[in-house]
N, CA, C and O atoms as a Maestro MAE file, in Angstrom:
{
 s_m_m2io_version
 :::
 2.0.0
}

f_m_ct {
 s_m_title
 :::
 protein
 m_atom[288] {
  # First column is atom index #
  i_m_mmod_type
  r_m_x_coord
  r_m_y_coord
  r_m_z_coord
  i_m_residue_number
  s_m_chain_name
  s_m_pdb_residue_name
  s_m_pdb_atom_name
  i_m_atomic_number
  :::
  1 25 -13.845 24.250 12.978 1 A "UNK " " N  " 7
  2 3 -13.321 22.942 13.321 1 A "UNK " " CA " 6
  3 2 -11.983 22.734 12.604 1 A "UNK " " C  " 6
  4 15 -11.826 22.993 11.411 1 A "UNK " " O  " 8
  5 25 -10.977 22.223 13.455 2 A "UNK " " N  " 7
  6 3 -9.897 21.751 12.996 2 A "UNK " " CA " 6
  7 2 -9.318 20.673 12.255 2 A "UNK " " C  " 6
  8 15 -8.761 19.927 13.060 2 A "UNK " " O  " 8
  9 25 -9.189 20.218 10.969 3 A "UNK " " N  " 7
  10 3 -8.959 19.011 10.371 3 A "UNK " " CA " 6
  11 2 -7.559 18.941 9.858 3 A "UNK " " C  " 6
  12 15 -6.859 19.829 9.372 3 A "UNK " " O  " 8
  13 25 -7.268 17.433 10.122 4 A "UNK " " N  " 7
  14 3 -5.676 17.230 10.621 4 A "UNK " " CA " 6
  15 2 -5.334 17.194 8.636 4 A "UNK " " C  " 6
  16 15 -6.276 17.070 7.853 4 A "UNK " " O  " 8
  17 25 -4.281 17.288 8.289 5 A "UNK " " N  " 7
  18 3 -4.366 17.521 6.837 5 A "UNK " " CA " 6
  19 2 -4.575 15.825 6.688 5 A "UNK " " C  " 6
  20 15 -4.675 15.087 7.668 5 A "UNK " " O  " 8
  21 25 -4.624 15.330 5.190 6 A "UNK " " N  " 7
  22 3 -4.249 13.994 4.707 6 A "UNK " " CA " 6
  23 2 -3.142 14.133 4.251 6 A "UNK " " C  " 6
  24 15 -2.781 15.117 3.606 6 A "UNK " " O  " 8
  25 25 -2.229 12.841 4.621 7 A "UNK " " N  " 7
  26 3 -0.881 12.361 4.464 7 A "UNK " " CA " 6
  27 2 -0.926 11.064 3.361 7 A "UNK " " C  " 6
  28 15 -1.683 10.107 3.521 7 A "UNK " " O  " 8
  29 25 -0.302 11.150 2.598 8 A "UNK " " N  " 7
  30 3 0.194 10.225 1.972 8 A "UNK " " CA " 6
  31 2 1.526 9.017 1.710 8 A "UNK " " C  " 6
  32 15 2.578 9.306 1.137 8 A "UNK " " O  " 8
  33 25 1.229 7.789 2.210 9 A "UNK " " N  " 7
  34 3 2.122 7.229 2.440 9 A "UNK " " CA " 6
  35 2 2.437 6.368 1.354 9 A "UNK " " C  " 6
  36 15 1.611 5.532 0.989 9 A "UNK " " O  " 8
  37 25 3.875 6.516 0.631 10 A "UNK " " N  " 7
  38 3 3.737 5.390 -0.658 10 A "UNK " " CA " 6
  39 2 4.815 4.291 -0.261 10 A "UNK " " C  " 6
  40 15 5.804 4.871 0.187 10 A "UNK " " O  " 8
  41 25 4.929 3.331 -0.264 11 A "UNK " " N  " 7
  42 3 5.474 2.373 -0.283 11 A "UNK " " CA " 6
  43 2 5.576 1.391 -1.595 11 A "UNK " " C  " 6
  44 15 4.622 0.760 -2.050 11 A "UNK " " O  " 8
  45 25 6.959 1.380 -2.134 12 A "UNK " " N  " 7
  46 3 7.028 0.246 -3.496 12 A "UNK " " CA " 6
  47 2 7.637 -1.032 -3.032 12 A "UNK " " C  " 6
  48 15 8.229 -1.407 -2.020 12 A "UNK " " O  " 8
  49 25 7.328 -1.465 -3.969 13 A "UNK " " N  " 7
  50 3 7.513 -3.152 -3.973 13 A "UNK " " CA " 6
  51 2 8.277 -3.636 -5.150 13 A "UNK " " C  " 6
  52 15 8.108 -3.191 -6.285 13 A "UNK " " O  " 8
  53 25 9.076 -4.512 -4.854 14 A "UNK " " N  " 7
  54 3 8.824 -5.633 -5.904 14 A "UNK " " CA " 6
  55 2 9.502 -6.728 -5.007 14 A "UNK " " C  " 6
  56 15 10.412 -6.769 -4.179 14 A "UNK " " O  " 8
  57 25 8.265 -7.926 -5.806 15 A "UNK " " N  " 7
  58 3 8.700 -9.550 -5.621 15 A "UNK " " CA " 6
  59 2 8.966 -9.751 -3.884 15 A "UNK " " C  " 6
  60 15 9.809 -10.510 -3.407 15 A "UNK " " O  " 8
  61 25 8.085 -8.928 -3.144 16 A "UNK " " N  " 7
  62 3 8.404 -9.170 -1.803 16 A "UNK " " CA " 6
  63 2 7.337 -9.354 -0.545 16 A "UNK " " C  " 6
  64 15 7.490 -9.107 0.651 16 A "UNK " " O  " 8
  65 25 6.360 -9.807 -1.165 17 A "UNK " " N  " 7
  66 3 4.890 -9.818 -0.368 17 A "UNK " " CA " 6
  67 2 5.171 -9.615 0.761 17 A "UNK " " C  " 6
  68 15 4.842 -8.642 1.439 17 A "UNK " " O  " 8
  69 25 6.012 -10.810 1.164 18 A "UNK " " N  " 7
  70 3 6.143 -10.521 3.257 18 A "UNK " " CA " 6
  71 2 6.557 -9.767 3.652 18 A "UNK " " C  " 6
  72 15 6.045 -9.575 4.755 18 A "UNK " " O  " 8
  73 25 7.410 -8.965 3.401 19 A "UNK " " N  " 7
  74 3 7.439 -7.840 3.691 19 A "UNK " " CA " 6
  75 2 6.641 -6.664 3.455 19 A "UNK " " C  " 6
  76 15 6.447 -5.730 4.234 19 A "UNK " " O  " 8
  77 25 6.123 -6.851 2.072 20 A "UNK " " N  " 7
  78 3 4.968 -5.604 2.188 20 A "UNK " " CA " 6
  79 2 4.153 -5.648 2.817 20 A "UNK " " C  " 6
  80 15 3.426 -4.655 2.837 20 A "UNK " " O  " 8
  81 25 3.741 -7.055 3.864 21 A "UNK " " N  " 7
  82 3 2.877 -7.308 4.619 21 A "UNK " " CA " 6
  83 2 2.803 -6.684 6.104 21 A "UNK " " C  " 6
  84 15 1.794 -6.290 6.689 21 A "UNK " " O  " 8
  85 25 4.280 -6.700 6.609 22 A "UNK " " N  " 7
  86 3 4.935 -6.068 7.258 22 A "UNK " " CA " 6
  87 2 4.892 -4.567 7.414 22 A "UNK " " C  " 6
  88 15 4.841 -3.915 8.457 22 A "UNK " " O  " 8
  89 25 4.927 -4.099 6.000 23 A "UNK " " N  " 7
  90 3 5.946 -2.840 6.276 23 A "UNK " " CA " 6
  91 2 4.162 -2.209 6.216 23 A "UNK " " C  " 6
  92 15 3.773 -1.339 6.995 23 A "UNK " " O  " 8
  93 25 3.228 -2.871 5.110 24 A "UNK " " N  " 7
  94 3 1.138 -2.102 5.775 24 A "UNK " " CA " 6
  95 2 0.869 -1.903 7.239 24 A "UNK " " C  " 6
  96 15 0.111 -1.008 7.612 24 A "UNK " " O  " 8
  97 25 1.519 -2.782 8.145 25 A "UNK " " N  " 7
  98 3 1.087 -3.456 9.133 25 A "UNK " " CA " 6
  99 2 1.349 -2.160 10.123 25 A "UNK " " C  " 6
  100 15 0.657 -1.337 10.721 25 A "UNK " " O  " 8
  101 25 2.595 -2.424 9.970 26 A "UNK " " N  " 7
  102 3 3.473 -0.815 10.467 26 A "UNK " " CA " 6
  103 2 2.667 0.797 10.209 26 A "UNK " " C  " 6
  104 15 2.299 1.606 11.061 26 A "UNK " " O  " 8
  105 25 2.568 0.873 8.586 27 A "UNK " " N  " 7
  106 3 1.614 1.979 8.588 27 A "UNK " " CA " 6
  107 2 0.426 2.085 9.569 27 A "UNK " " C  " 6
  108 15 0.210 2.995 10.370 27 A "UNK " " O  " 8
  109 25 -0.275 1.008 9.353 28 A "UNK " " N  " 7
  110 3 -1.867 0.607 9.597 28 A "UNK " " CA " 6
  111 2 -1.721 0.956 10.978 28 A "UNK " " C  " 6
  112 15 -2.790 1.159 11.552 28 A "UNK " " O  " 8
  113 25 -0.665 1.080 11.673 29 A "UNK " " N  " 7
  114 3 -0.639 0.813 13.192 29 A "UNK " " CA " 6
  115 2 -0.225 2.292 14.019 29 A "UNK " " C  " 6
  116 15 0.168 2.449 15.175 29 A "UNK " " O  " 8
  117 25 -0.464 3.207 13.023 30 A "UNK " " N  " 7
  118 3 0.485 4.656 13.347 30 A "UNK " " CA " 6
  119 2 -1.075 5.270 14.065 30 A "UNK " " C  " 6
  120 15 -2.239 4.903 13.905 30 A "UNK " " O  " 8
  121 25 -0.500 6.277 14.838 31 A "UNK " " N  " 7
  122 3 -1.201 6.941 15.553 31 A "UNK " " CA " 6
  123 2 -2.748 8.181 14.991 31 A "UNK " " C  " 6
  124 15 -3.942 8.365 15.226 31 A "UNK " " O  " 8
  125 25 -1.388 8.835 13.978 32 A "UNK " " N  " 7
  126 3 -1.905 9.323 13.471 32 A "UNK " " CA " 6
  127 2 -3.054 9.181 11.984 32 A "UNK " " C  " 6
  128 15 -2.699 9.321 10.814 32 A "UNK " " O  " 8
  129 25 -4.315 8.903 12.422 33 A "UNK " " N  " 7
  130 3 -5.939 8.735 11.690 33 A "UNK " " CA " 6
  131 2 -5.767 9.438 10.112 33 A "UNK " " C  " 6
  132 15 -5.600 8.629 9.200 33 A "UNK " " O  " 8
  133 25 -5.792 10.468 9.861 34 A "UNK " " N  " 7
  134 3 -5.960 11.079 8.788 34 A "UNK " " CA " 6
  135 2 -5.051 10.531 7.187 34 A "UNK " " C  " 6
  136 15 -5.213 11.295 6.236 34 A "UNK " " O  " 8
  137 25 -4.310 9.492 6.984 35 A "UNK " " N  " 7
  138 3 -3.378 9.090 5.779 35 A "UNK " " CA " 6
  139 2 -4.552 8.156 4.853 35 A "UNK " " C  " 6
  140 15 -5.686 7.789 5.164 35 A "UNK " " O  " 8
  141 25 -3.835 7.974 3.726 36 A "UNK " " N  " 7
  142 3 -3.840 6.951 3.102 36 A "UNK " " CA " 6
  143 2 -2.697 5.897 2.676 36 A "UNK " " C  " 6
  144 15 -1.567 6.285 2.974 36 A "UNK " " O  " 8
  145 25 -2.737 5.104 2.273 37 A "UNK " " N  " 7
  146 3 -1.299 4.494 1.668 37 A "UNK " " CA " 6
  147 2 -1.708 3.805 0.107 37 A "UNK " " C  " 6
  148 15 -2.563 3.064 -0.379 37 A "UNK " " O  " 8
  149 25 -0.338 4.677 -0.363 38 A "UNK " " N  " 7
  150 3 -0.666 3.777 -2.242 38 A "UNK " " CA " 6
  151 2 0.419 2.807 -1.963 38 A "UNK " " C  " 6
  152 15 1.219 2.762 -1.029 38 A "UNK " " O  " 8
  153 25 0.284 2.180 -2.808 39 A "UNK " " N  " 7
  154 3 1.300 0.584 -2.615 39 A "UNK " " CA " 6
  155 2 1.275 0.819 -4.055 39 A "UNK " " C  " 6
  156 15 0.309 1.078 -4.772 39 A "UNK " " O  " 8
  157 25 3.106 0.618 -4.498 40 A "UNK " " N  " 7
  158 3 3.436 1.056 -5.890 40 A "UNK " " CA " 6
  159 2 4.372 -0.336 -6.492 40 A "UNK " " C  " 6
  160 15 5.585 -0.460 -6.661 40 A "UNK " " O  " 8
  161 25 3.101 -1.393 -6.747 41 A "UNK " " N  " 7
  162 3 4.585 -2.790 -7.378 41 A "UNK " " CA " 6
  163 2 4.959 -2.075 -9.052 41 A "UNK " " C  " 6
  164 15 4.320 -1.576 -9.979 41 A "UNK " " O  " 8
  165 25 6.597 -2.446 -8.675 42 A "UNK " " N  " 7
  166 3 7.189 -2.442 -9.608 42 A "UNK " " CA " 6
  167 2 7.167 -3.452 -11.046 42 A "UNK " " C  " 6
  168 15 8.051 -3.585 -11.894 42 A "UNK " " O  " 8
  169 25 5.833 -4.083 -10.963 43 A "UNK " " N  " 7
  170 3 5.698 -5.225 -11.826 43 A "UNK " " CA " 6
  171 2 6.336 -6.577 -11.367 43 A "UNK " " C  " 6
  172 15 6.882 -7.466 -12.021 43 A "UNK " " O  " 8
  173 25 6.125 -6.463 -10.233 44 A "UNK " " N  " 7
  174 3 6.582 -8.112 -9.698 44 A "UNK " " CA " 6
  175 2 5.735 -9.736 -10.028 44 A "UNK " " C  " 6
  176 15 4.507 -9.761 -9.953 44 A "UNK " " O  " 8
  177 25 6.337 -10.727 -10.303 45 A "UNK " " N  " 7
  178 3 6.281 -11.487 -11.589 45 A "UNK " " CA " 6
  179 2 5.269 -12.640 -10.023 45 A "UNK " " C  " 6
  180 15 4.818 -13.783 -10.106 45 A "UNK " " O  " 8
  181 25 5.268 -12.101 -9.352 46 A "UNK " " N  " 7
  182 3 4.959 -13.553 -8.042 46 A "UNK " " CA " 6
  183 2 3.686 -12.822 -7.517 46 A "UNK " " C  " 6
  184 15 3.155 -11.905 -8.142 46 A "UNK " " O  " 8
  185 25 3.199 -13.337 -6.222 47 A "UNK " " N  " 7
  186 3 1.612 -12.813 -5.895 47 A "UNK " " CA " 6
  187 2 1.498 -11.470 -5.672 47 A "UNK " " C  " 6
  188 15 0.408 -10.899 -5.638 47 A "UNK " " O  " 8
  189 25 2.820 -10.790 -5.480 48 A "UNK " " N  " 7
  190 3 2.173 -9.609 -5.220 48 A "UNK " " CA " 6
  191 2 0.963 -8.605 -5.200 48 A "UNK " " C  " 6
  192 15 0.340 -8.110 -4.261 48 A "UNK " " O  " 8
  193 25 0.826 -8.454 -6.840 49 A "UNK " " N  " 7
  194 3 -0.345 -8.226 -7.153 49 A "UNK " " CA " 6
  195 2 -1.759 -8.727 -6.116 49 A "UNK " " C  " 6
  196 15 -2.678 -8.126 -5.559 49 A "UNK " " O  " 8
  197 25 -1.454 -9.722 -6.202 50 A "UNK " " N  " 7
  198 3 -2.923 -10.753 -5.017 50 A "UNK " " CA " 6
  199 2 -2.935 -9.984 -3.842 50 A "UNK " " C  " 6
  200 15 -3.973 -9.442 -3.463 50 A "UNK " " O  " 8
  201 25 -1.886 -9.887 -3.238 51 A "UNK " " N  " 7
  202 3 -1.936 -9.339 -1.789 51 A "UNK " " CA " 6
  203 2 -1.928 -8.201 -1.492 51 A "UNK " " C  " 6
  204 15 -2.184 -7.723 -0.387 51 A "UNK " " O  " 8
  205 25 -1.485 -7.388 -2.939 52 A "UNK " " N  " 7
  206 3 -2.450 -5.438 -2.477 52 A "UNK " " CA " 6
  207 2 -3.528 -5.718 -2.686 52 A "UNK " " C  " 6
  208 15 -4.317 -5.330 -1.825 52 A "UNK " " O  " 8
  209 25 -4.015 -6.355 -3.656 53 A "UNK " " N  " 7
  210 3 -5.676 -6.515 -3.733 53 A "UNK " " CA " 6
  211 2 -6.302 -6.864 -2.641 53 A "UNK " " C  " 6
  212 15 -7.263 -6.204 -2.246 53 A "UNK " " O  " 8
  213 25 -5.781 -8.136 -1.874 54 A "UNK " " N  " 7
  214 3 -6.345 -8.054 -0.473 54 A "UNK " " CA " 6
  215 2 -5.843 -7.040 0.424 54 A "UNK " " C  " 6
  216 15 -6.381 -7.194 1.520 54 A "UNK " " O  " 8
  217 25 -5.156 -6.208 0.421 55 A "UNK " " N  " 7
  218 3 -4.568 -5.344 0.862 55 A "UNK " " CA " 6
  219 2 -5.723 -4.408 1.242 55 A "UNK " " C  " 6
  220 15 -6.255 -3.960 2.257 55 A "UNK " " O  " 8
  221 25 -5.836 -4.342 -0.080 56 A "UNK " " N  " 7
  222 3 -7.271 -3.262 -0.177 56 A "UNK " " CA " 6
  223 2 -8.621 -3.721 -0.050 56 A "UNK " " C  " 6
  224 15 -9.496 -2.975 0.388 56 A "UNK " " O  " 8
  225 25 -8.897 -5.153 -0.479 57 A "UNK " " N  " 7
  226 3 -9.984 -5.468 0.475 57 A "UNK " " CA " 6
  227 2 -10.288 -5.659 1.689 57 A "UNK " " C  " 6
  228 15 -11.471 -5.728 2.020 57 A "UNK " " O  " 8
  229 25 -9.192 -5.792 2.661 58 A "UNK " " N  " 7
  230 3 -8.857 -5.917 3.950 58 A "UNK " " CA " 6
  231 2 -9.582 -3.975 4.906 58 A "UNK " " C  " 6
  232 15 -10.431 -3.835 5.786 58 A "UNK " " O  " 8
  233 25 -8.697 -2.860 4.132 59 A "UNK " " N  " 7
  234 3 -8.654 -1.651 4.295 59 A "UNK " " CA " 6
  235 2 -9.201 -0.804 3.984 59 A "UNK " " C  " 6
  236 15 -9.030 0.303 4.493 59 A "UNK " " O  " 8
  237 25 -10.324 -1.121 2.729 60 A "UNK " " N  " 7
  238 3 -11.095 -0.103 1.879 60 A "UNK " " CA " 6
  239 2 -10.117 0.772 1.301 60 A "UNK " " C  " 6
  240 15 -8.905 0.649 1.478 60 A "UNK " " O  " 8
  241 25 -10.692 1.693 0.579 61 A "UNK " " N  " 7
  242 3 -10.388 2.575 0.518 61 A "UNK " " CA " 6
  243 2 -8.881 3.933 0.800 61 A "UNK " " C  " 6
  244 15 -8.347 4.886 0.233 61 A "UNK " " O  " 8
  245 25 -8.816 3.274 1.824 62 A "UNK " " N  " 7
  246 3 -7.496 3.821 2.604 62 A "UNK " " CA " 6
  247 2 -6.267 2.994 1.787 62 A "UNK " " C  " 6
  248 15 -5.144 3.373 2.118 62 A "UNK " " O  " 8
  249 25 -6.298 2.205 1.040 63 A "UNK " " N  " 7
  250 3 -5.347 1.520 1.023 63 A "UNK " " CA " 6
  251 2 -5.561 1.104 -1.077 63 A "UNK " " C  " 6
  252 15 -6.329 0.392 -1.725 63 A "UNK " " O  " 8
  253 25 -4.668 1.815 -1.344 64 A "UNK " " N  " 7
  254 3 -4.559 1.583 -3.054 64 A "UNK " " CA " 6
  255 2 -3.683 1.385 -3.517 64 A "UNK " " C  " 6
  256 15 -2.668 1.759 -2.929 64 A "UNK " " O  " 8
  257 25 -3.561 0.809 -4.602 65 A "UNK " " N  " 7
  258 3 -2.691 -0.569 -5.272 65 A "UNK " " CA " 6
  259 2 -2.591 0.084 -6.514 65 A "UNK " " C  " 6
  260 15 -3.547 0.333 -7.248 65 A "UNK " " O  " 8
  261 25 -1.131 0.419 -6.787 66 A "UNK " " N  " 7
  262 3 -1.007 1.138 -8.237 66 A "UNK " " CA " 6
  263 2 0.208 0.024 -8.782 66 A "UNK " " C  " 6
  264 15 1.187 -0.164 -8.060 66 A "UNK " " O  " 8
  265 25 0.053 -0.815 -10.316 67 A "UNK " " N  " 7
  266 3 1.569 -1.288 -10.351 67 A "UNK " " CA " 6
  267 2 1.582 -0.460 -11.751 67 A "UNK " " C  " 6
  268 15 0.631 0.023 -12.367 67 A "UNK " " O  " 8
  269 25 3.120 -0.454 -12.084 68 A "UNK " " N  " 7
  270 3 3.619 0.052 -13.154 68 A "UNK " " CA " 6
  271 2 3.910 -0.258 -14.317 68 A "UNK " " C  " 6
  272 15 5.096 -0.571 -14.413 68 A "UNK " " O  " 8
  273 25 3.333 -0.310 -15.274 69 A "UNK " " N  " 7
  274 3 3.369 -0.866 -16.616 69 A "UNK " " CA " 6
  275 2 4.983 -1.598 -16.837 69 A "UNK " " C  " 6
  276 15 6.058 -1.188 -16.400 69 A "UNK " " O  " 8
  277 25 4.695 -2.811 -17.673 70 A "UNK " " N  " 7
  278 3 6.327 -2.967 -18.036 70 A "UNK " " CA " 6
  279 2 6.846 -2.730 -19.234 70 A "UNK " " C  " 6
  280 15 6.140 -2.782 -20.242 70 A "UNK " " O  " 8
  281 25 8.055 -2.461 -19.273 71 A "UNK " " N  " 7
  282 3 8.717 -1.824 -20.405 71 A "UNK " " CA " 6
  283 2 9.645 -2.940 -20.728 71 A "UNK " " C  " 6
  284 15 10.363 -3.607 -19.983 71 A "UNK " " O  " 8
  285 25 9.461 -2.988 -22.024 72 A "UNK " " N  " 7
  286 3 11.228 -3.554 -22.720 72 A "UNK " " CA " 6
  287 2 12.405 -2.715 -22.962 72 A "UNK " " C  " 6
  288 15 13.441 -3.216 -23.401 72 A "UNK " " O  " 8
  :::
 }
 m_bond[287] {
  # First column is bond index #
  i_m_from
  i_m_to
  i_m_order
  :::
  1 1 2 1
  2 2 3 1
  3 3 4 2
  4 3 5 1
  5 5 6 1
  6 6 7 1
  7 7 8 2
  8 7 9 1
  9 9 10 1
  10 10 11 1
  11 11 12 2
  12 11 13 1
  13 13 14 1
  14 14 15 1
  15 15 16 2
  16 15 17 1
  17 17 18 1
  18 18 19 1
  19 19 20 2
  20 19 21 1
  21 21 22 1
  22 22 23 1
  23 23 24 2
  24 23 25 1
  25 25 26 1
  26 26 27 1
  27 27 28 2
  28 27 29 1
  29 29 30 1
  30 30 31 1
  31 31 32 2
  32 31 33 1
  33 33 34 1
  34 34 35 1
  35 35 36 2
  36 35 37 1
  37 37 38 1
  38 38 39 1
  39 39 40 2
  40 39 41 1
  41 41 42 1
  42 42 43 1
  43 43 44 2
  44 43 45 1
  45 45 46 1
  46 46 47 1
  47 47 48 2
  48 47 49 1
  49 49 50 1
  50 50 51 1
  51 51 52 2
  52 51 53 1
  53 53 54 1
  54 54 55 1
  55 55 56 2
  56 55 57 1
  57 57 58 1
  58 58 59 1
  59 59 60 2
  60 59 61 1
  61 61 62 1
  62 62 63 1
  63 63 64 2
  64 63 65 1
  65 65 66 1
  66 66 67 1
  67 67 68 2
  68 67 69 1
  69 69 70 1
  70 70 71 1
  71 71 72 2
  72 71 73 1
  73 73 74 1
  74 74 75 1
  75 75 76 2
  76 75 77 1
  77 77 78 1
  78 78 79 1
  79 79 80 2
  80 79 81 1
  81 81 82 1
  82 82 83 1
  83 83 84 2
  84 83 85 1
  85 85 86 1
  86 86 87 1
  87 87 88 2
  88 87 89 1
  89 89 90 1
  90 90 91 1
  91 91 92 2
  92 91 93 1
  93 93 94 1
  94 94 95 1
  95 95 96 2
  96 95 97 1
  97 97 98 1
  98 98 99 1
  99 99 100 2
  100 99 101 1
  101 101 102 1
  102 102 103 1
  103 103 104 2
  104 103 105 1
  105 105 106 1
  106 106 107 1
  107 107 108 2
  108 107 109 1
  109 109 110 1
  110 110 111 1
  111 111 112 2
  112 111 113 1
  113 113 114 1
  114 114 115 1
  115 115 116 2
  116 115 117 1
  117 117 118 1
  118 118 119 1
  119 119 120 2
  120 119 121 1
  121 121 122 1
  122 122 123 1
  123 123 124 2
  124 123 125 1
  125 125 126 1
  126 126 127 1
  127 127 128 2
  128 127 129 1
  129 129 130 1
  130 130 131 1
  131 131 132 2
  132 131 133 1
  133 133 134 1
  134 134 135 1
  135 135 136 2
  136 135 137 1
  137 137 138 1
  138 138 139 1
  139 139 140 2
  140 139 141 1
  141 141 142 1
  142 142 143 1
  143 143 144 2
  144 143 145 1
  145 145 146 1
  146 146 147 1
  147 147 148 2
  148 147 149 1
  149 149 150 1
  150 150 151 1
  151 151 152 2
  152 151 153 1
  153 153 154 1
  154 154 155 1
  155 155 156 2
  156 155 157 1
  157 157 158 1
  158 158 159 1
  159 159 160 2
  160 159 161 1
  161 161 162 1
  162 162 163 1
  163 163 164 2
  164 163 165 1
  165 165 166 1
  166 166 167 1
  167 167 168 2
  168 167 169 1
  169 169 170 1
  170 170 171 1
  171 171 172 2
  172 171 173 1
  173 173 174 1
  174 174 175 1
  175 175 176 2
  176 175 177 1
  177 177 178 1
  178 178 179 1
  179 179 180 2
  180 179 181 1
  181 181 182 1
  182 182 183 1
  183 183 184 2
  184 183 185 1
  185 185 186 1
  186 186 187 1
  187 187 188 2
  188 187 189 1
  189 189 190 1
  190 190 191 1
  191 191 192 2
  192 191 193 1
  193 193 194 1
  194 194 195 1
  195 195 196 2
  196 195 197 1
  197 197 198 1
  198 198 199 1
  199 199 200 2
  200 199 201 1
  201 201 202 1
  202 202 203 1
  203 203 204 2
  204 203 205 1
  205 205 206 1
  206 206 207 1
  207 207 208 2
  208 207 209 1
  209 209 210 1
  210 210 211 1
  211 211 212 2
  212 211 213 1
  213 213 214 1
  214 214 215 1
  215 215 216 2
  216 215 217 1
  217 217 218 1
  218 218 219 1
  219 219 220 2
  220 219 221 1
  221 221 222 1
  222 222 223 1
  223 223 224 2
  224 223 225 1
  225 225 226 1
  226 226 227 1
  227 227 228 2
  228 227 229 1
  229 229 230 1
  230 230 231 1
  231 231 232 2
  232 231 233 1
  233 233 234 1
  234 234 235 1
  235 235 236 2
  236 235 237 1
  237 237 238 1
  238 238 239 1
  239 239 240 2
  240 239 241 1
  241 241 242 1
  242 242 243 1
  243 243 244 2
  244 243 245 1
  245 245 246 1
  246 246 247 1
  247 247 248 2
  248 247 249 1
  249 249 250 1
  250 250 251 1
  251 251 252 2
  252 251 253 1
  253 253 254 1
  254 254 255 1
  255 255 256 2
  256 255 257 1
  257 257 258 1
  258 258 259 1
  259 259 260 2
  260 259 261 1
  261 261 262 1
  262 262 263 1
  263 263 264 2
  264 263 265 1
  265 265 266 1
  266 266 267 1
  267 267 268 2
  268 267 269 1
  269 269 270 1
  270 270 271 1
  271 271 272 2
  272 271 273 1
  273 273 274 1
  274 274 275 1
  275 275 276 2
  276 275 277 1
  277 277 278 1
  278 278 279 1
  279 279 280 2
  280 279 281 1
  281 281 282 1
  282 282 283 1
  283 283 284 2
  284 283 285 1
  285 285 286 1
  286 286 287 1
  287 287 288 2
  :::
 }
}
């Protein structure tokens, strides 16, 4: 049996929910079955955070929320 590889799609953020809302929507909508998508906030100071989390409760699994520590 033939299995299509897994693809990884990363998309970063910062401070821009509606659009990251957008730009999942777009992934979520591709043809091709086999991906995941990490969602990478840059430490954005507004909901972001909130809305990969629903991001990922919306998607399971398929859909993970990494943000990046902040530095001084």
């Amino acid at each position: 049996m033939h299995q299509t590889p897994l693809v990884s799609v990363v998309l970063t953020t910062y401070q821009r929910p509606e659009m990251l809302l957008q730009s999942v929507a777009s992934v979520m909508a591709q043809d091709y079955p086999n991906f995941e998508l990490i969602i990478v906030d840059d430490c954005s100071a507004d909901n972001t955070p909130e809305v990969v989390a629903g991001l990922h409760d919306q998607h399971g699994d398929r859909v993970r929320g990494l943000c990046l520590p902040q530095t001084s």
